[in-house]
N, C-alpha and C positions, 0 to 999 in steps of 0.2 A: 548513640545519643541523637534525640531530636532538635536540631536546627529552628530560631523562632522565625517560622517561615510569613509572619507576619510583618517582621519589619527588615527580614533579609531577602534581598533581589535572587532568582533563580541560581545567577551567575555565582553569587556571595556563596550560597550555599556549594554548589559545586566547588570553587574553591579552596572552600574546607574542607570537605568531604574529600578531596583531592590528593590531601597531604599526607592519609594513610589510604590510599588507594592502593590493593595488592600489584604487585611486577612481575614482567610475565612469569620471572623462575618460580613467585610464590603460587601464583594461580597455578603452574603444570605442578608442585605439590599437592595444592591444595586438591586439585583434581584428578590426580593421580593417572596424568599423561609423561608420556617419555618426551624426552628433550626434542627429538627429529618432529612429534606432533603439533610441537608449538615454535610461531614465524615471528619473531620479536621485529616489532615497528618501533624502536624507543620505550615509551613506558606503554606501549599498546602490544597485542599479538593478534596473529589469525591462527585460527587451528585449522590443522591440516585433515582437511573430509575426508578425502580416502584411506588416510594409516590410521586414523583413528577407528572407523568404521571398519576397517578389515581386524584391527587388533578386538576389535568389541562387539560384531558380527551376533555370538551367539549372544550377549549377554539381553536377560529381556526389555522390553521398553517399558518405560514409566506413563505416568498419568498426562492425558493429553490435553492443556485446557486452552481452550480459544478466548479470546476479548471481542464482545461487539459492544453494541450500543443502539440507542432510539436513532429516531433522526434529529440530529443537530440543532444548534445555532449556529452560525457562521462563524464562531468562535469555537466549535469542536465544545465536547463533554468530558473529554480526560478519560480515552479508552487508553493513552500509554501514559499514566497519572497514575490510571487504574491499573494494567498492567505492571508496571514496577510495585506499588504499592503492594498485590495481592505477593508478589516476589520477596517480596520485605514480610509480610505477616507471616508467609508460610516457612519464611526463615524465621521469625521470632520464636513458630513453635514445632522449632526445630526439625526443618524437613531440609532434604536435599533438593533444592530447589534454584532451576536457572531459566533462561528462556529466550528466545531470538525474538527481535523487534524489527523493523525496516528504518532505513536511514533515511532522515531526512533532505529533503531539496534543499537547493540555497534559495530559491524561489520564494515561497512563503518564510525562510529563514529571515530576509532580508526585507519580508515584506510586511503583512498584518499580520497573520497568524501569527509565526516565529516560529522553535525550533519545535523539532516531537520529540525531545527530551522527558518527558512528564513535568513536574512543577512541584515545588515545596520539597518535602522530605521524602517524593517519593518522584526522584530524580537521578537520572541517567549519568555516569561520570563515565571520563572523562567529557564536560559537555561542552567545552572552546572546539575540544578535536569533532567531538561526534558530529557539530551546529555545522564545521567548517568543513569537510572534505574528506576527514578520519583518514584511513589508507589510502584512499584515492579510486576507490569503486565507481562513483559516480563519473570522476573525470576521468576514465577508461572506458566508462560508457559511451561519452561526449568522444573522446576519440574516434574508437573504433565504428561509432556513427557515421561522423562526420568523413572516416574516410573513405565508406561507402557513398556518401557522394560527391566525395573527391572521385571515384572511381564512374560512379553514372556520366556524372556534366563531364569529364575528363572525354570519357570516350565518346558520348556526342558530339563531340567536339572535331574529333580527330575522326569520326564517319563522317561529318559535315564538308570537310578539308578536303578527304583523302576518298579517289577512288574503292573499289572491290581491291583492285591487284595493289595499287599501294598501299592499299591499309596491313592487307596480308603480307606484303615485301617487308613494311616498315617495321611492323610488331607481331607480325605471328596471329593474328587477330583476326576471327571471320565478320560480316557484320551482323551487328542487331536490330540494326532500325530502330530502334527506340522513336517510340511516338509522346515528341515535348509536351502534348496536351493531357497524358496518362503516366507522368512523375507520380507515385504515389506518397514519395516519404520527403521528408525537408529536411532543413538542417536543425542542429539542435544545442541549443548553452541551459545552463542550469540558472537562470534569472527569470522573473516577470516578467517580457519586454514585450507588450503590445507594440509597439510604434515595427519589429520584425514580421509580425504576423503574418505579413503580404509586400513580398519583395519584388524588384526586380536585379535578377544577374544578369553575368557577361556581355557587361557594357560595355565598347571600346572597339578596339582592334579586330581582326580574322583572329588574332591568335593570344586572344585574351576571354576565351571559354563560348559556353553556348549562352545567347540572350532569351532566357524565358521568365517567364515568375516562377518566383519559387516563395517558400516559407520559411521562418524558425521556426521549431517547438520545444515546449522545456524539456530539457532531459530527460529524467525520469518516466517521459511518456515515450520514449524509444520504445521499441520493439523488445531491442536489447536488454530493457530489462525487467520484460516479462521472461525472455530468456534465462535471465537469474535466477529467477523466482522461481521455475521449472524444471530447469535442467537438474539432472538426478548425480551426473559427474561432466570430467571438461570435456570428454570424449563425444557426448548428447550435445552437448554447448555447440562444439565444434561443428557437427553433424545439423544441427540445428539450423546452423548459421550458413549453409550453403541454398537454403532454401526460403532468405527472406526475400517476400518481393518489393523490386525497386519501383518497378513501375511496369510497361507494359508495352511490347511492339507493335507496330500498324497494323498485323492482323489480329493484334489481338490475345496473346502470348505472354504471360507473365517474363520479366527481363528479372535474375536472383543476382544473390551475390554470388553465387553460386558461377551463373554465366559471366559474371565480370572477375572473376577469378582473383575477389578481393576477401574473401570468407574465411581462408586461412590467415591473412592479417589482421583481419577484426579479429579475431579467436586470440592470434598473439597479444593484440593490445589489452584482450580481458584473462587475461591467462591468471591476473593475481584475484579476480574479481571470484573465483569458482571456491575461495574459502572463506568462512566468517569469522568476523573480528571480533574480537573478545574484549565485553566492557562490563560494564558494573553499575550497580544502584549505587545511592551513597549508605547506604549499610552495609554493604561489600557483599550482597550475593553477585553470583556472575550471570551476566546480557550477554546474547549475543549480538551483533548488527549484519545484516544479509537481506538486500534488496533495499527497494525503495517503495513509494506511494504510487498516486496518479490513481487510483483504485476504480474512478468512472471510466476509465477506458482502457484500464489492462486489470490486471489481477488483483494488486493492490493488496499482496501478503507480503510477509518473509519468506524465506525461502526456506523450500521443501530440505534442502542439505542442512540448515540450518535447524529445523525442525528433527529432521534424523538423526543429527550429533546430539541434539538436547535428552532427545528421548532415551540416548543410550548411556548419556552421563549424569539426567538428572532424575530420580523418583515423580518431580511433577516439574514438566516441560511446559513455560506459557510462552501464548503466541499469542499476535492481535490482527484481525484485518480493517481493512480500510474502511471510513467512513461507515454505515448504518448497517442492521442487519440485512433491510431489502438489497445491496447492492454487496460489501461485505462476508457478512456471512456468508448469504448467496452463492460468491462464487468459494467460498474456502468449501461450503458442502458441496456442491455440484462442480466444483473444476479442481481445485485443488488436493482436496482429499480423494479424488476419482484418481488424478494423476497419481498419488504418492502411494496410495494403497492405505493410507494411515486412518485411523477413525479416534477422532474425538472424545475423551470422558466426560467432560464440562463446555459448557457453553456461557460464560459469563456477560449479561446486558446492562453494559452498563445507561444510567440516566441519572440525569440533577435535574432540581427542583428548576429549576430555571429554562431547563428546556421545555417542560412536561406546562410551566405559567407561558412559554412562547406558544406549545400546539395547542392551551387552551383558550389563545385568544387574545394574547396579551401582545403589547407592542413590537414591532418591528425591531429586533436585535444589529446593531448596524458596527462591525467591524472600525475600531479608532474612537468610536464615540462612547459615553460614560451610558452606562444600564442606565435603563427607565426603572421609575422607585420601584412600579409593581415587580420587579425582582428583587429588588433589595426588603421589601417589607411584609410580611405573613400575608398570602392570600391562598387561600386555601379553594376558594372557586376556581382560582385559571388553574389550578395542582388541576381538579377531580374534571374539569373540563378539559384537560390535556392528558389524560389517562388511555386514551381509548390508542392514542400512537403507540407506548408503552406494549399495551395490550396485542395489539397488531403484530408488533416484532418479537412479541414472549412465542406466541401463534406458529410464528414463520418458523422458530424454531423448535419446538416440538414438533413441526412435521417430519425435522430428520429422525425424530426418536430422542432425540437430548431432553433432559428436566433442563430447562436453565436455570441460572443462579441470576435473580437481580442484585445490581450493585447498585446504591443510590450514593453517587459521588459528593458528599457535602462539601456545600460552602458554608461560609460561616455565616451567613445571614439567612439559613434555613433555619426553619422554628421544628421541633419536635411534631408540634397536630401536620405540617407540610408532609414531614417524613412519616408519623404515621398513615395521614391516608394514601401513603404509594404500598408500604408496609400490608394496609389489608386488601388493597388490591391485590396485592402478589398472593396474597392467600388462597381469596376466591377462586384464582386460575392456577392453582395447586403448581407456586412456582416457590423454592425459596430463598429471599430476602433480607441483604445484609445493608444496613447503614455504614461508610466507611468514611474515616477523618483521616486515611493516608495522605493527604496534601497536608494538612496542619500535624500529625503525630507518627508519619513513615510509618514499620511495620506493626508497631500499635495499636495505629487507628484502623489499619485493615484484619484486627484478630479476628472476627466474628465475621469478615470476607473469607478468611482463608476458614474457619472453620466448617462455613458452611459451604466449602468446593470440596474440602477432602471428604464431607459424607456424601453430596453428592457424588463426586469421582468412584464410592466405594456400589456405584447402583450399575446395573446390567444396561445395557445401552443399545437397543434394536435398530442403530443407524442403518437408515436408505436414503437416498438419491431420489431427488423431487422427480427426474426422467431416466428412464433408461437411456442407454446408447444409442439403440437404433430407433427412437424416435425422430422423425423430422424436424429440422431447424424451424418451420414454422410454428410446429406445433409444441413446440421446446416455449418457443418467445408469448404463445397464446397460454401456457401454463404459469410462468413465471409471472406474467402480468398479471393473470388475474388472481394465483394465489398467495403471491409474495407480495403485490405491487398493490393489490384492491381493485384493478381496473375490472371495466366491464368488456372487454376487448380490446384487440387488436386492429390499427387504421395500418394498411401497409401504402406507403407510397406508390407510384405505378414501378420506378426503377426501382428501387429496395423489393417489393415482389418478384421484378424478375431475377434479379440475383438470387432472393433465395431460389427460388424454381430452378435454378441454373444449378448451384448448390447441391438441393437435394438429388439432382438428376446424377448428380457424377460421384460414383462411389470414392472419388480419391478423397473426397469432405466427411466422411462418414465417421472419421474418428477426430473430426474437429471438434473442440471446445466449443460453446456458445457464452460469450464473453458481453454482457449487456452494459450499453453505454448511458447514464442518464446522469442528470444532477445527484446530488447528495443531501440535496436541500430539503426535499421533500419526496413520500412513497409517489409520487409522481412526475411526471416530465417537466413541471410545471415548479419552478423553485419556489412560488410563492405560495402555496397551496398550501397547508400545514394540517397536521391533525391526520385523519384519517379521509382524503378525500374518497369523495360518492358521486357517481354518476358521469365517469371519464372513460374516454379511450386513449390507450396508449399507443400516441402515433410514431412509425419507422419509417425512418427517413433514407436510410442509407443502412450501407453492412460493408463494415470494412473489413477486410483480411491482414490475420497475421500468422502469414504462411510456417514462419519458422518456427511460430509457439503452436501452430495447429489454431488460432482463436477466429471464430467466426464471429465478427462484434456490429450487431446490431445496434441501428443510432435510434434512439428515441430522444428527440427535441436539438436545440443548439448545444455543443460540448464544446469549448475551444482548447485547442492541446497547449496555447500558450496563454498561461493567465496576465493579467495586467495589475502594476504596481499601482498600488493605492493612492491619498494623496498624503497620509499621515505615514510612511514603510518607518519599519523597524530599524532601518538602515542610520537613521537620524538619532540614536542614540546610543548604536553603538562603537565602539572606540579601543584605541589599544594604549596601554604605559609604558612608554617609549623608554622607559628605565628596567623594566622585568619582562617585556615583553606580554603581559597578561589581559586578554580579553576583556571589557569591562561591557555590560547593557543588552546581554545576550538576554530570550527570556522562551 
């Protein structure tokens, strides 16, 4: 049944959907796992990667469809809306269908966005647990972060104190010299909190830590968990994790956790982090949750184990990446499908009419504030004058070889002439074209989504790689700009130049990822830019390293890893009944 998702809050609907939510004994039926496969969290489970995948090894993989989307409003377009939705249709006509999602932050949870549940009837359950913490992945992230810099400052501390011979008498410990001014990593909680940005510590005492600045950053932009996202079992995890760098000694010398002999304790703390949690639409196909966001500055997927479990228990396996095709897609065709070996049947882009009236010109969409009319009332000019971004991201992805599917995610205040001129656009550029009402009719409204991904899924798919491996990082960033991005080139900083040059010079980078940093806002550096801009370079600023995912990440523009609470947060309406215990104003 469909939920009237018009006059019921997100939360209402999950709720309900709740009440006959399957348990884990029904899901290992229904899925046809032995009991040891499945890790019961109360009415949640994680399946177990490894027994599963060694029991199911030879069986073959199913249809593989990715979720992107145009570039945004600031309010997102409903790529996990979409997501669950097309999960719900392709259940309606009767397919074996499930899919891994990424868990959301508490960050934007708590903040303007809200949760990445999707919305209306095509919504993610359990979503109090999903919104709030689920198993505890994320806060095992924040751990086993944070005890890596309990382990850095820890031992500055006690090199600052303690000669060579008592450091060694005292702990066994040679020194590192850690140079305070090349800390590369901060600490890190899962909130908004601008006012942490730029700290300072160990204020006080000799023996009350080392005094330098330092940062927070939000969780989810750990290192750690691009580590998620990547790692293939815990054994990679583990191996991983000896080679993040912390920061860097006076000569010049990466300092890992590896050399702080705290890598094996991160690993413990994420030891339950290496399986995914098994949740549900409220039609009751099965989600799975693995990994998280942060997409402008790590990978910004679900994770490849999660991806590999699906493929082998579901005929058609959906996945979604972070934010637009330029940044998104991007890295799932050139970083993550390189990583995993796996290749794509469908490529699904989604767009609303709303975003397509924002790149053609139309007002300023501003996060807490009520839409401007011209989204709420037929204008069919800012549609066909915001076409050309649409067009851009159909582009980017036909280069891998994918047809994609457009989704055009309706709201109710789209008019038919809106939806058809995106309809014969898709045509023209021989793409095809579903209308979809899964927020207002669940798997319903997405019939004619899911119809039109199983015949694409059934077409030959010539996927390649925008670069080869052994092209250079410079020339990796001058390809991606100008054929994903539109740029007209590449401005390198003087220091971001010589990194790369350092970079390319040393064969140990050579099977680094190139991991591209930029807004989401816009196909350029530039958040305010919209449409398809003309006539820019794409300037790098910096190129950070993350040694233990292999990511070589290029800064184009200002990124900040901690974002800042609004003045309207989400947080102000929601609440819990002190008599049932039950979440109320989630959304």
């Amino acid at each position: 049944m469909a939920y009237d998702a018009t006059t019921m809050k997100d939360w209402q609907i999950a709720e309900a959907a709740e009440a006959r939510m399957p348990t884990p004994d029904e899901w290992r039926e229904r899925l046809g796992l032995s009991a040891d496969e499945v890790i019961s969290y109360g009415r949640l489970a994680k399946l177990d990667f490894l027994k599963i995948m060694e029991r199911l090894q030879s069986r073959p993989d199913g249809k593989y469809i990715e979720i992107t989307a145009i570039t945004p409003t600031p309010l997102g377009e409903g790529k996990s809306t979409t997501s669950l939705g097309l999960i719900e249709g392709l259940g309606k006509r009767g397919m074996n269908v499930g899919g891994c999602l990424r868990q959301p932050s508490g960050g934007p949870t708590m903040n303007i966005k809200g949760t990445a549940a999707g919305g209306g009837n095509a919504l993610l359950i359990p979503m109090t647990e999903f919104s709030m913490g689920l198993t505890g992945d994320i806060n095992d992230i924040t751990n086993a972060h944070n005890l890596a810099m309990v382990a850095l400052t820890a031992r500055m501390q006690h090199e600052r104190n303690y000669t060579d011979d008592e450091l060694l008498q005292r702990t066994g410990m040679r020194r590192l010299d850690i140079d305070p001014t090349r800390v590369e990593v901060g600490w890190v909680m899962d909130f908004c909190a601008q006012s942490l940005r730029n700290i300072v510590i160990g204020l006080g005492g000799r023996m009350d830590g080392y005094t330098m600045q330092s940062r927070f950053n939000i969780a989810v932009s750990s290192e750690l968990m691009a580590l998620l996202s990547i790692a293939t079992n815990l054994a990679d995890l583990r191996e991983r994790m000896n080679h993040i760098t912390l920061a860097y000694d006076k000569k010049g010398n990466p300092v890992t956790a590896g050399d702080l002999e705290v890598a094996g304790a991160m690993t413990a703390w994420m030891r339950n982090t290496i399986n995914p949690t098994l949740c549900s639409t409220v039609e009751y196909q099965p989600c799975m949750i693995h990994a998280g966001p942060f997409a402008n500055i790590a990978i910004g997927q679900s994770s490849i184990i999660g991806d590999r479990i699906g493929l082998k228990l579901f005929d058609y396996h959906v996945t979604e990446s972070g934010f637009a095709a330029d940044i998104g897609f991007e890295k799932f065709w050139n970083v993550k499908c390189r990583y995993s070996g796996l290749r794509p049947h469908v490529s699904v882009l989604t767009t609303s009419i709303r975003a397509l009236k924002m790149h053609g010109g139309g007002p300023a969409v501003v996060p807490g504030r009520p839409l401007p009319e011209e989204y709420t009332k037929e204008n069919v000019g800012l549609v066909e004058k915001g076409l050309p971004n649409l067009i851009h991201h159909l582009h980017t992805i036909k280069l891998s070889g994918i047809r994609p599917v457009i989704c055009i995610n309706c709201f109710a205040t789209d008019t038919q002439e809106e939806i058809n001129v995106v309809r014969r656009a898709a045509e023209r550029h021989g793409a095809r074209c579903a209308a979809a009402t899964h927020w207002a009719d669940g798997g319903d409204g997405a019939l004619e989504l899911a119809d039109a991904v199983i015949e694409a899924a059934k077409e030959e798919t010539p996927f390649e790689f925008l670069y080869m491996n052994d092209m250079k990082l410079r020339d990796r960033v001058e390809r991606i700009a100008r054929t994903v991005y539109g740029a007209d080139g590449v401005d390198w900083a003087p220091e971001a130049e010589a990194k790369a040059k350092q970079f390319e010079s040393d064969p140990a980078y050579d099977d680094y990822a190139t991991m591209m940093v930029k807004t989401h806002l816009s196909l350029s550096h530039n958040p305010t830019w919209k449409g398809v801009p003309k006539g820019w370079t794409l300037p790098i600023r910096d190129i950070l390293i993350y040694s233990g995912a292999k990511f070589l990440c290029p800064v184009a523009g200002t990124i900040s890893l901690m974002p800042g609470t609004g003045s309207n947060p989400a947080f102000r309406g929601i609440d819990v009944d002190t008599d049932t215990g039950k979440v109320s104003g989630l959304f």
